[in-house]
N, C-alpha and C positions, 0 to 999 in steps of 0.2 A: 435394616436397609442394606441394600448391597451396593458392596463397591465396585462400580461398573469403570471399564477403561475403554473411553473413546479414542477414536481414532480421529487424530486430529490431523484436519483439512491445511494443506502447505499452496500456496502461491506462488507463481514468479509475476512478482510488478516490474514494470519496463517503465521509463521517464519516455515520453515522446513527444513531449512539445515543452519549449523555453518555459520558466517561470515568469522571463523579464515582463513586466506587465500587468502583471496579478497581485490582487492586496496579500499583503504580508501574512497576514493568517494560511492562506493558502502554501506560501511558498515555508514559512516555519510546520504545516503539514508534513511539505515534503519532506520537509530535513528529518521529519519525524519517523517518516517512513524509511529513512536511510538512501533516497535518492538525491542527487546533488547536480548529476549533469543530462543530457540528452543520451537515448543509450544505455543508461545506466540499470544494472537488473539486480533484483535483489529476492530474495526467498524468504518469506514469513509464515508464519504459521496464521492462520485465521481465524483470529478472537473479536468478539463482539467490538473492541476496540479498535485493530487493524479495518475491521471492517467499513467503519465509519470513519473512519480516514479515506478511505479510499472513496467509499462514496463522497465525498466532499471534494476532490481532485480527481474524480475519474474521468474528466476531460484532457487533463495532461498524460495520462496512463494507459496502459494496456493492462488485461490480468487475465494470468492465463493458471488453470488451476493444474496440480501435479498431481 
């Protein structure tokens, strides 16, 4: 078996709408993804993981791939 090196896909997420309001799952998401205020951008890499974060708050978010 070979050992293959993927190139792995990076992200910039952006917070663009308030948490205030949202159940708490949602907003412990966010913190999970490293967002905290409005504005806020941050770079991840995109793993099966991240990914399903984001789909679960991608109404507060923007994602823009690098």
């Amino acid at each position: 078996m070979e050992n293959k090196i993927m190139a792995e896909k990076t992200l910039k997420i952006k917070q663009v709408r308030s948490i205030i309001g949202h159940p708490a799952r949602q907003k412990k998401t966010m913190a999970a993804l490293g967002l905290r205020k409005i504005n806020h951008e941050r770079t991840v890499v995109a793993t099966p993981q991240i990914l399903g974060m984001i789909e679960k708050v991608k109404h507060l978010i923007t994602v823009e791939e690098i």
